[in-house]
PDB file of N, CA, C, O and CB in Angstrom:
ATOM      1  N   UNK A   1     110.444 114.036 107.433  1.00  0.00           N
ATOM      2  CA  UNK A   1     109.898 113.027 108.351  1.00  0.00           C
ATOM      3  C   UNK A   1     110.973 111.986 108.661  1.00  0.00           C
ATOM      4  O   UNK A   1     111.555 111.255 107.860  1.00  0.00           O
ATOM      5  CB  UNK A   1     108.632 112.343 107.741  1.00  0.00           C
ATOM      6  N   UNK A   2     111.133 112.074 110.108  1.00  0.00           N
ATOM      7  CA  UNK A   2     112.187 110.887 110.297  1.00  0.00           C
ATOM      8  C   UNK A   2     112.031 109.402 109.965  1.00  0.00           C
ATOM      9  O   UNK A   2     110.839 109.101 110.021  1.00  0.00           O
ATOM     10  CB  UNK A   2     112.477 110.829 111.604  1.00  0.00           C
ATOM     11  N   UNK A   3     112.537 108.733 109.755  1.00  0.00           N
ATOM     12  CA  UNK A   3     112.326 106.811 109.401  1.00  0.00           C
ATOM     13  C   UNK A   3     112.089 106.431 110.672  1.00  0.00           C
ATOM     14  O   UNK A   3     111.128 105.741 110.335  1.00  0.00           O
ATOM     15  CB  UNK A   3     113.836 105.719 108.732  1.00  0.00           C
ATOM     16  N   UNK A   4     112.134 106.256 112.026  1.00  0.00           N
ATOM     17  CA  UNK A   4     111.407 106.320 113.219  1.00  0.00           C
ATOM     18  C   UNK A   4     109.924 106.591 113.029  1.00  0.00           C
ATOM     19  O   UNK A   4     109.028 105.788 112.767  1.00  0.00           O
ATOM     20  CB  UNK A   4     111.990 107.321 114.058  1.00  0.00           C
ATOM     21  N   UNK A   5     109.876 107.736 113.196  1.00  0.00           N
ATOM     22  CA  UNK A   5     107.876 108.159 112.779  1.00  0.00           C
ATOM     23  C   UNK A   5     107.744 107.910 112.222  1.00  0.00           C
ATOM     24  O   UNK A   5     106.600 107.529 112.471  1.00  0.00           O
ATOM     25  CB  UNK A   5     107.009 109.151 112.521  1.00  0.00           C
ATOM     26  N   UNK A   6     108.031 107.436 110.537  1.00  0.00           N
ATOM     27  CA  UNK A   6     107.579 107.168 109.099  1.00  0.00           C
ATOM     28  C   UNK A   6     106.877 105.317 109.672  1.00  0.00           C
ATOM     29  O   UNK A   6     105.690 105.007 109.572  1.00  0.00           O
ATOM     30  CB  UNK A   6     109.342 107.278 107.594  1.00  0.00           C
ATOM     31  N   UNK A   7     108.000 104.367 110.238  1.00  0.00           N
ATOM     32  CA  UNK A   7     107.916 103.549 110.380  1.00  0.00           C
ATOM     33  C   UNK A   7     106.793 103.059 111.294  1.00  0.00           C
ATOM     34  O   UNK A   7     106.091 102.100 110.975  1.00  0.00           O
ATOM     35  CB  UNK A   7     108.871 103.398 110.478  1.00  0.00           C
ATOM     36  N   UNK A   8     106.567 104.036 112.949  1.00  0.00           N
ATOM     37  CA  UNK A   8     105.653 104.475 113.816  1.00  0.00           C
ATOM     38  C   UNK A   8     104.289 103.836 113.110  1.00  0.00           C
ATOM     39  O   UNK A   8     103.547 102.869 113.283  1.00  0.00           O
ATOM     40  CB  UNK A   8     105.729 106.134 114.002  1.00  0.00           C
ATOM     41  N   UNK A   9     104.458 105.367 111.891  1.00  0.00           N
ATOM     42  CA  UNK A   9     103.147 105.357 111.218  1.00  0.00           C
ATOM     43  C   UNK A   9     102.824 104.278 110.568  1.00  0.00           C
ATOM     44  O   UNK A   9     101.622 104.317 110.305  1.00  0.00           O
ATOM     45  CB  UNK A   9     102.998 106.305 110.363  1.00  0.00           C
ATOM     46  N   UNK A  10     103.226 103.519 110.260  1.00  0.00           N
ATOM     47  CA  UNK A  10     103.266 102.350 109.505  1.00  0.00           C
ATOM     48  C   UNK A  10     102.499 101.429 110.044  1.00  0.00           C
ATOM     49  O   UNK A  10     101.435 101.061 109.546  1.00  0.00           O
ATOM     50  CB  UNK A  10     104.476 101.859 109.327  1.00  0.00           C
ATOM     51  N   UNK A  11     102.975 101.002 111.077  1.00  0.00           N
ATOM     52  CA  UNK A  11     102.244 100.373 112.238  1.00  0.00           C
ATOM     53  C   UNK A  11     101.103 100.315 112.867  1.00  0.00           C
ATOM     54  O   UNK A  11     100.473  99.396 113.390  1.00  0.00           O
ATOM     55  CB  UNK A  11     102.637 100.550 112.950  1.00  0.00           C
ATOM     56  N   UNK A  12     100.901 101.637 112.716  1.00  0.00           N
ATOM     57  CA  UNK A  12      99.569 102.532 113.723  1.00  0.00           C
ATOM     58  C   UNK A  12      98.552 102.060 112.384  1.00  0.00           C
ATOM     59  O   UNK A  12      97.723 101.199 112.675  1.00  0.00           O
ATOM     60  CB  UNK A  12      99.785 104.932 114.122  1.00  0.00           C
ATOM     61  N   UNK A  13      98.549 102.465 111.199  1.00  0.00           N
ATOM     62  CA  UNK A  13      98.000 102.289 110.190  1.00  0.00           C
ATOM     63  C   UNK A  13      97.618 100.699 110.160  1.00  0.00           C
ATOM     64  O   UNK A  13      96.489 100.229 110.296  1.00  0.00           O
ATOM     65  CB  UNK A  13      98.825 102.834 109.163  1.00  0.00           C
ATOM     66  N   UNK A  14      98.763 100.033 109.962  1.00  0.00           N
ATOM     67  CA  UNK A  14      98.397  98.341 109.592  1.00  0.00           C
ATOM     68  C   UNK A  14      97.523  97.664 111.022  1.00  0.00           C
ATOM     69  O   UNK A  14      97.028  96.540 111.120  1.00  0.00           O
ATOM     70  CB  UNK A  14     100.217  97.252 109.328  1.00  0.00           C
ATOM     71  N   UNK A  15      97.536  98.379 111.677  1.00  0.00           N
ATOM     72  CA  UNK A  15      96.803  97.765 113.652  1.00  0.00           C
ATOM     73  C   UNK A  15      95.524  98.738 112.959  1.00  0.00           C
ATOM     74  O   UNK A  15      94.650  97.916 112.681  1.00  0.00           O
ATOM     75  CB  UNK A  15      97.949  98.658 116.022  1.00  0.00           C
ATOM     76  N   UNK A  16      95.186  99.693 112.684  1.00  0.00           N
ATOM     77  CA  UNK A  16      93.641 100.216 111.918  1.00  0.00           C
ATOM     78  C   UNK A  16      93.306  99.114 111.173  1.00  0.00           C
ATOM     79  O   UNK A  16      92.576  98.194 111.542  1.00  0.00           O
ATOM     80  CB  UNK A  16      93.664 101.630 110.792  1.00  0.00           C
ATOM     81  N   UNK A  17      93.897  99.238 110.037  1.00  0.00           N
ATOM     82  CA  UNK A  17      93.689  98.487 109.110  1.00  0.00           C
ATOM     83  C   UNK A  17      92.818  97.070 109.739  1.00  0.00           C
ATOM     84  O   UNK A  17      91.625  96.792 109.617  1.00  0.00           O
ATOM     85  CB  UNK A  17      95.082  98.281 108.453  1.00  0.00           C
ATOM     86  N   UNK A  18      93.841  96.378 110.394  1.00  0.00           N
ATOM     87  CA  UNK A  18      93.728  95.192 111.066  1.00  0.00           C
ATOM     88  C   UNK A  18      92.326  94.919 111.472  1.00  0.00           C
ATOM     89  O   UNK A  18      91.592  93.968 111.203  1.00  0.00           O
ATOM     90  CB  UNK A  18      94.595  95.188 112.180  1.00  0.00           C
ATOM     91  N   UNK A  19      92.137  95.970 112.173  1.00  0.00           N
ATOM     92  CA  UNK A  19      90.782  96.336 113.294  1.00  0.00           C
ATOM     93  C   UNK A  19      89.706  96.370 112.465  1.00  0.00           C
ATOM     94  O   UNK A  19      88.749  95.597 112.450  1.00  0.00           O
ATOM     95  CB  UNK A  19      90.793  97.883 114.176  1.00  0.00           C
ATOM     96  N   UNK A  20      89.993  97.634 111.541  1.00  0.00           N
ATOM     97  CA  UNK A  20      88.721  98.003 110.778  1.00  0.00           C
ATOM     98  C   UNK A  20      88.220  96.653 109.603  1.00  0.00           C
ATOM     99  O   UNK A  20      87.214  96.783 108.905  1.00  0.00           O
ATOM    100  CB  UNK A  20      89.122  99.593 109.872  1.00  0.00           C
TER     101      UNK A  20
END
């Protein structure tokens, strides 16, 4: 998994997080 997408994912997750 590249550190680009790893990081991506990171993001996408903590903005869920955020939401939920």
């Amino acid at each position: 998994m590249k550190p680009m997408t790893r990081c991506g994912f990171g993001l996408l997750a903590g903005a869920l997080l955020a939401l939920g």
